[in-house]
N, C-alpha and C positions, 0 to 999 in steps of 0.2 A: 716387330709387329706380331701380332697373335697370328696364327694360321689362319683364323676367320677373320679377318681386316684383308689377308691379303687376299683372300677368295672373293672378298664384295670385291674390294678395288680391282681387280682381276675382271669380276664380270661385270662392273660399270665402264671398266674401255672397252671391252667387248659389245654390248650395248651400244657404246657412242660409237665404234666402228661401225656396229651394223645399221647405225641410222643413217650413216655419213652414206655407208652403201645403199642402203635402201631408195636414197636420194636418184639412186642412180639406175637400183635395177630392184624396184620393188618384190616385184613378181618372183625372183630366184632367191630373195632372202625370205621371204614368207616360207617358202617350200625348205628350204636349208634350217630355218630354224623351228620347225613347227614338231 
């Protein structure tokens, strides 16, 4: 895979990680990711 394939897909489970958390603990992933 090119470098930049693996950097989207990289930050697309990071994304779905942090939605999965956000589920959970809105409030500290706003502030974590902002």
């Amino acid at each position: 895979f090119p470098l930049k394939a693996v950097r989207v897909q990289h930050t697309v489970a990071l994304r779905t990680e942090a939605t999965i958390v956000a589920g959970e603990t809105p409030a500290n992933l706003g502030q974590a990711f902002k």
